[in-house]
C-alpha positions in Angstrom: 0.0 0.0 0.0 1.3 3.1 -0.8 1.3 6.2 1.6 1.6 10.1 0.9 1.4 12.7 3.6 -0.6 16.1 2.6 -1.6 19.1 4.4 -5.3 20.7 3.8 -7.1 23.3 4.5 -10.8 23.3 4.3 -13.2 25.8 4.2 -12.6 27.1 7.9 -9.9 27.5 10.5 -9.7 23.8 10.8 -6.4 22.3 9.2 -5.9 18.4 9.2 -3.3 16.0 7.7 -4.9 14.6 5.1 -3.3 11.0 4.1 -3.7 9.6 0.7 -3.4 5.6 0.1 -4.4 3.0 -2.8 -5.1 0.0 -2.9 -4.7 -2.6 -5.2 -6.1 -5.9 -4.4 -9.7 -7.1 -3.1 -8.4 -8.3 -0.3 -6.5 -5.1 0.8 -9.3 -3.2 -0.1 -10.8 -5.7 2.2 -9.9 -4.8 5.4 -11.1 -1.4 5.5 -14.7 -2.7 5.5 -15.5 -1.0 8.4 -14.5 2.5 7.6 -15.9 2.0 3.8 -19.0 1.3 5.4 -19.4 4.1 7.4 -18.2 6.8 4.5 -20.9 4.8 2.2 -23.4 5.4 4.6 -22.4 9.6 5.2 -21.6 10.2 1.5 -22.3 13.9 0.2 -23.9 11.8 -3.0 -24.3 7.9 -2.2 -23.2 5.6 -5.1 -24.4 1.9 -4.4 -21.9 0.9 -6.6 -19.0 1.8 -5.2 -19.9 0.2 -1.4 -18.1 -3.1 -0.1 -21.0 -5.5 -1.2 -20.7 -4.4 -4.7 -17.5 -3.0 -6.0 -15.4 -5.7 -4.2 -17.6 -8.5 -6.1 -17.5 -7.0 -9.2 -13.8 -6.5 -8.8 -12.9 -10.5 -8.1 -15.9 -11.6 -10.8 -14.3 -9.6 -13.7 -10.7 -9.2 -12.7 -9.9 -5.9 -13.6 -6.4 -4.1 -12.7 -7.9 -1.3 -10.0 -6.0 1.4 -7.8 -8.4 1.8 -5.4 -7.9 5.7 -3.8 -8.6 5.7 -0.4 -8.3 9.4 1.8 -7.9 9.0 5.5 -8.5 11.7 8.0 -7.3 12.0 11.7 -10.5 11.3 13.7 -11.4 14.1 15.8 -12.1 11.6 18.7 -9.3 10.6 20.8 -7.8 6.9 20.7 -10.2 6.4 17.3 -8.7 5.3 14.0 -9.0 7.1 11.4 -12.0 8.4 9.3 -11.9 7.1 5.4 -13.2 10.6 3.9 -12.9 9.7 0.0 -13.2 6.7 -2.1 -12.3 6.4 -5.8 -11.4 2.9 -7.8 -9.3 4.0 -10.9 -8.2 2.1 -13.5 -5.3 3.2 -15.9 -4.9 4.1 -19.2 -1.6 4.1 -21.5 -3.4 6.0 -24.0 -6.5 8.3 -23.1 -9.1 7.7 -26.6 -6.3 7.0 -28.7 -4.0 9.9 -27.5 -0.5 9.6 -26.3 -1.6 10.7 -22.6 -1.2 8.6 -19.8 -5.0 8.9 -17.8 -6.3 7.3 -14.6 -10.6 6.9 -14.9 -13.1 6.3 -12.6 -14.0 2.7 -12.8 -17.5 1.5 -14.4 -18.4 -1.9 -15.1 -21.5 -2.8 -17.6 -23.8 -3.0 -15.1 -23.0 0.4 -12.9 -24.8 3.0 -14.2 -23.0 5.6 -12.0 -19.8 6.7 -11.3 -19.7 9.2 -8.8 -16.7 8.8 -6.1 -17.7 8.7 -2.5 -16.7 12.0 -0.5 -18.0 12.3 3.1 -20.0 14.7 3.7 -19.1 17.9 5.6 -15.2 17.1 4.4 -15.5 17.5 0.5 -13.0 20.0 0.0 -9.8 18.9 2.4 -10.7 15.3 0.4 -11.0 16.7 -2.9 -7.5 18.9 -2.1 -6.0 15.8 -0.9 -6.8 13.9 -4.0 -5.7 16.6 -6.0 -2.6 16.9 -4.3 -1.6 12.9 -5.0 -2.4 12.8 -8.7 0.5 14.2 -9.8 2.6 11.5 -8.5 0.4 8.9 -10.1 1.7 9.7 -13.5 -1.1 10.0 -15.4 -1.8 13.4 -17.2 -5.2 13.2 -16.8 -8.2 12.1 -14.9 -11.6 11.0 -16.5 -14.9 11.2 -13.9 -17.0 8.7 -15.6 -21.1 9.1 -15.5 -20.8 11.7 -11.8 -24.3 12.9 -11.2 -24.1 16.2 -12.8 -26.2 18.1 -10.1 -25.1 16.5 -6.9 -23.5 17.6 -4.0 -20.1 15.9 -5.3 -20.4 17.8 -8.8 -21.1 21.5 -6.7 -17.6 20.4 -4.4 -15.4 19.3 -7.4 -16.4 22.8 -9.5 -15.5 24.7 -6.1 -12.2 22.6 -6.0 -10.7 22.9 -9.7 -11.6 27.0 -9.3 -9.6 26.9 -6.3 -7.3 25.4 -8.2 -7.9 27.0 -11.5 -7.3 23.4 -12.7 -8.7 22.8 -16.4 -11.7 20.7 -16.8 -13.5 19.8 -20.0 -17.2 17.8 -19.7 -16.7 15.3 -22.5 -20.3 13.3 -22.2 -23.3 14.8 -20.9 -27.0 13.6 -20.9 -29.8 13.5 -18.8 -31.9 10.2 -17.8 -35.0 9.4 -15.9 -35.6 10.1 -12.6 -38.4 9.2 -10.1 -39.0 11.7 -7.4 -41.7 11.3 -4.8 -44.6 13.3 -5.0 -47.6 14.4 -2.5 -49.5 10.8 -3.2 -49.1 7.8 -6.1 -52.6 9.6 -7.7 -51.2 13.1 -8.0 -47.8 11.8 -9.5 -49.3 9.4 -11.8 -51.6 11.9 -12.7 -48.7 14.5 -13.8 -47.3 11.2 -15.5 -50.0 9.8 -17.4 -53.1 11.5 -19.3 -56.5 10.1 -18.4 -56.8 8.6 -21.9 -53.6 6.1 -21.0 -54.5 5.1 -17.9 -58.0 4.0 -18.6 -56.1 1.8 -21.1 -53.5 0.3 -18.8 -56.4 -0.8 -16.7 -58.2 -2.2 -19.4 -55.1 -4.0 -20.1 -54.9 -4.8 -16.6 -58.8 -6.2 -16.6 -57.9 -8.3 -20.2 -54.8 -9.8 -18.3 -56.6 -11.2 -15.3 -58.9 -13.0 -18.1 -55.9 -15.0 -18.5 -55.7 -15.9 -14.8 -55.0 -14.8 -11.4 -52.8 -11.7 -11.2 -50.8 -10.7 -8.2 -47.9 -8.1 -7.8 -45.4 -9.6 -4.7 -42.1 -8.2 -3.5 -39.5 -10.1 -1.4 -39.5 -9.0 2.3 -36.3 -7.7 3.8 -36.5 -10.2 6.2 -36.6 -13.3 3.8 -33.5 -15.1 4.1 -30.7 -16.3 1.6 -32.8 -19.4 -0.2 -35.5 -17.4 -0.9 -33.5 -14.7 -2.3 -31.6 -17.0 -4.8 -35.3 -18.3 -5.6 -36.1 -14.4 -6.7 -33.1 -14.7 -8.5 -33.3 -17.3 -10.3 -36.5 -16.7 -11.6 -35.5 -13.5 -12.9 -33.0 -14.7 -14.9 -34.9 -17.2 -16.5 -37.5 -14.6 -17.7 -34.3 -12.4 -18.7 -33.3 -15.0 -20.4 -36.5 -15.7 -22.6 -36.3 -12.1 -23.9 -34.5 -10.1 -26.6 -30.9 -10.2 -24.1 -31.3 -13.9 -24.0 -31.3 -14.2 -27.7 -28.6 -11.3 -28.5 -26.5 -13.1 -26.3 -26.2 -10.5 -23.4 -28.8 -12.0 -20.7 -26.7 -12.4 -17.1 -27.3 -16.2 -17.7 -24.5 -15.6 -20.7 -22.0 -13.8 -19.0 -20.6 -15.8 -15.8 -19.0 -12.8 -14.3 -22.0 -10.5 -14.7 -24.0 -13.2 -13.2 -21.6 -13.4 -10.0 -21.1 -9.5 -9.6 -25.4 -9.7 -9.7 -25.6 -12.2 -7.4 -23.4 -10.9 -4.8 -24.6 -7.7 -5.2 -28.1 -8.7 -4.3 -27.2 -10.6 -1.6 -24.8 -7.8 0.1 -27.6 -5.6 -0.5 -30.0 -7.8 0.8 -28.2 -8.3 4.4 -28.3 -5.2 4.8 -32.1 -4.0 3.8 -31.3 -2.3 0.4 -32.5 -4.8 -1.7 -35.9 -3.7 -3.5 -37.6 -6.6 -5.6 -40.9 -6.8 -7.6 -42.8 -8.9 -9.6 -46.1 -8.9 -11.7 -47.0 -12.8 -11.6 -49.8 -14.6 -13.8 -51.1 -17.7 -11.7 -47.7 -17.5 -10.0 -45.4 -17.3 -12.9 -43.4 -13.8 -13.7 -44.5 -11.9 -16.1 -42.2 -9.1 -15.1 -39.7 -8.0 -12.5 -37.9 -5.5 -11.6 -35.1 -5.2 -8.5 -33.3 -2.1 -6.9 -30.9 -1.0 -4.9 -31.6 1.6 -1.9 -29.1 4.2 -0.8 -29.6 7.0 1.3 -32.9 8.3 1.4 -33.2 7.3 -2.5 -32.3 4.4 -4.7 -31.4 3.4 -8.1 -33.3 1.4 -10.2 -31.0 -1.9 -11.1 -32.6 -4.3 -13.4 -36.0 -5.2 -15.2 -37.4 -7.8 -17.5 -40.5 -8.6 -18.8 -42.1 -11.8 -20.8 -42.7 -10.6 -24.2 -45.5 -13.3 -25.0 -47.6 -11.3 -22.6 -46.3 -7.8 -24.5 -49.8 -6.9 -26.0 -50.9 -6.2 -22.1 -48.0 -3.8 -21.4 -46.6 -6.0 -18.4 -43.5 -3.9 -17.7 -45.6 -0.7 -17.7 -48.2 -2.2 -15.3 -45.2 -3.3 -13.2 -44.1 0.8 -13.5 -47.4 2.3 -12.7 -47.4 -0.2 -9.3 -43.6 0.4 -8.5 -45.0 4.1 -8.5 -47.8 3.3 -6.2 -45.4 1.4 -3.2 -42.7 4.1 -3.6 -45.6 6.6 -2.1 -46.3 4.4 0.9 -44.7 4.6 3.8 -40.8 3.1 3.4 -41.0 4.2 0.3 -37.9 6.2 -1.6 -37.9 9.8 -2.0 -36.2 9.7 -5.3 -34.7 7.1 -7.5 -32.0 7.2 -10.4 -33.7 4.5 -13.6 -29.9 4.6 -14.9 -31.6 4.4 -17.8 -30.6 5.2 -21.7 -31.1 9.1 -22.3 -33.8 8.2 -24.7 -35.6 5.7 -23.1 -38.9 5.0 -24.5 -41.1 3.9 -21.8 -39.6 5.1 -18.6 -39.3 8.9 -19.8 -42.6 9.2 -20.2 -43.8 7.8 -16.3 -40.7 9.3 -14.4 -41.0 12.6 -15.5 -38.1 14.0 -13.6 -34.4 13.8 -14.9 -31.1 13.2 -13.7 -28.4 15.0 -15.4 -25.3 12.4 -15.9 -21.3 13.9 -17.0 -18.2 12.6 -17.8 -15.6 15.1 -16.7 -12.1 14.9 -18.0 -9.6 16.9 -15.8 -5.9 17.8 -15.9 -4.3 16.2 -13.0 -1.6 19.0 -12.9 1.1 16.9 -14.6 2.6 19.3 -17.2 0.8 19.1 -20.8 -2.2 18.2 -18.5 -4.0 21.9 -19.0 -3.2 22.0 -22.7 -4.8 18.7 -23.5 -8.0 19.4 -21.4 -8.0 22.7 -23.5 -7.2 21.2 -26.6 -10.2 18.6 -26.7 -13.0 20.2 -27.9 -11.3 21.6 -30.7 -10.0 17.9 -31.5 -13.9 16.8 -30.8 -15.1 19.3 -33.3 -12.3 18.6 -36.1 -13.1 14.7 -35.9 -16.8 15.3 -36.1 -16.3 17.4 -39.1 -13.9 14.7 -41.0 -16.6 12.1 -40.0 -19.2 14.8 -42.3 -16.9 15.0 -44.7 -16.0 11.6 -45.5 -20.3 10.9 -44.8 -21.0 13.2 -47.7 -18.3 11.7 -49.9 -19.7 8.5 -49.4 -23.3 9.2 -49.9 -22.0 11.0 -53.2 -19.7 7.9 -54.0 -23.4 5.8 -54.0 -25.6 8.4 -55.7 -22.9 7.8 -58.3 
């Protein structure tokens, strides 16, 4: 494990010793369970992703070459060890998008829809200096924030941080996706959702399905145990598998180390009352289910599937409009992330509210790192206009 003393001041009197450490192997990683679970759990923007149950699975299922950042602080508490303020798993790249610069990026697997380190709260800007402060030794020119919630609390700290700095910073990706945020009761949000004209149709949809036998929605209670969560489980895979992932190729069932990062995930979530499943069942069989993964006072939506035999009766819809209808009950989430494509067809429309997602590409104050953060959109806008160019040559080339 490597070490690096710093010295920070934050936004205050108060100065501390900030210490700066990665690690990189699970098992290190391991043995500061403790103190990750306690910065997971007083994040300024919680990221299920990045806590124990899920990024150290995901790293031993698809064996990736991680430098996990880790910034400790001196606990203000006498005889304590010390507080874990920050959290980032990098992974390094020779070449950053085909560039002769060494970079360092947040690390995303295929099933993490968000990328946002975690920063304890009330200590973002010491942890942010302190990071800031190590990456020059890292050797890498730049840094890439892959998919950080562009208007969370960790966004707002990192823009206060780089003009400290009057570090260079260029957004290379931004979008906005779904979002579900609570409202004053299920009937005055799916109101604002859905016009009267498409819910009268849902529930004749609804009434048409129940012709076909006995339908039932049914989630898994937080206090079902392991064998009943691998039975969830494996019935969601199975109707994952029947649909258009299953023949493409891409179901979990057909990629073993998806299928252990999901599994380990929903049990580590499930120990600890995160885990949010639900089902639509005709005479007992799923027709469609969806699971999710709490954090904070919100969650993000992880995974859904639907039986397209049933399609005509707009299962995943139905399963949607009920999801809506528990989430305003009490225990219910105050907001939830769909991590879903920007242009989603069906979950745009009944989450209404958006999420605003960036990639961020930063220097890391290595030198040429401020000249190639500046020099990027010009390089974006003269490969977009040689992609034109050659398009109209060949569409001319065919008229031909």
């Amino acid at each position: 494990m490597l070490t690096s003393p710093h010295l920070h001041a934050a936004t205050g009197a108060r100065v501390d010793a900030l210490t700066v450490a990665v690690e990189r192997t699970p098992d290190g990683l391991e043995a500061h369970l403790r103190a990750w679970d306690e910065l997971a759990a007083d994040a300024i923007d919680p990221n299920p992703f990045y806590e124990p149950y899920a990024l150290l699975a995901a790293w031993r299922a698809m064996r990736v070459d991680l430098e996990v950042v880790l910034v400790w602080a001196p606990n203000p508490l006498p005889a304590q060890p010390p507080l874990l303020t920050g959290l980032v798993p990098l992974v390094r790249h020779r070449r950053y998008r085909g560039a002769p610069v060494a970079a360092l990026a947040t690390w995303r697997h295929v099933y993490a829809y968000l990328g946002t380190p975690l920063v304890r709260a009330g200590r973002a800007p010491e942890t942010l200096d302190a990071l800031f402060d190590w990456l020059p030794s890292s050797g890498a020119t730049l840094l890439e924030l892959d998919d950080v919630r562009g208007d969370g609390a960790f966004r707002h700290a990192l823009v206060d941080a780089l003009n400290r700095r009057r570090r260079h910073a260029y957004t290379s990706a931004i979008a906005t996706r779904a979002m579900f945020r609570r409202a004053r009761d299920a009937e005055t949000y799916l109101l604002a959702a859905m016009g009267g004209k498409k819910r009268k149709e849902l529930r004749r949809q609804e009434r048409r399905l129940a012709e076909a036998g006995a339908v039932a929605f049914d989630e898994l209670p937080r206090e079902a145990g392991a064998a009943a969560l691998d039975a969830w489980i494996d019935d969601y895979l199975e109707l994952e598998q029947r649909g258009w992932k299953g023949r493409a190729g891409t179901a979990l069932r057909d990629e073993p180390a998806g299928l252990a990062a999901f599994r380990a995930l929903a049990h580590g979530a499930h120990a600890r009352g995160r885990w949010m499943t639900l089902a639509l069942r005709l005479d007992g069989r799923p027709i469609a289910m969806k699971c999710n993964v709490r954090c904070g006072d919100g969650g993000v939506a992880y995974k859904i599937a639907y039986d397209e035999a049933f399609a005509r009766f707009s299962p995943g819809v139905l399963l949607e409009v009920e999801h809506v209808r528990r989430q305003h009950e009490p225990g219910g989430v105050a907001w939830m992330d769909s991590g879903a494509a920007a242009d989603h067809p069906m979950i745009n429309h009944l989450w209404r509210d958006r999420a605003t997602i960036e990639t961020i590409v930063v220097s890391t104050g290595r030198p040429g790192g401020s000249l190639a953060v500046a020099a990027m959109p010009l390089v974006r806008w003269t490969a977009r206009a040689a992609r034109d160019v050659l398009r109209r040559f060949q569409d001319k080339a065919t008229k031909t």
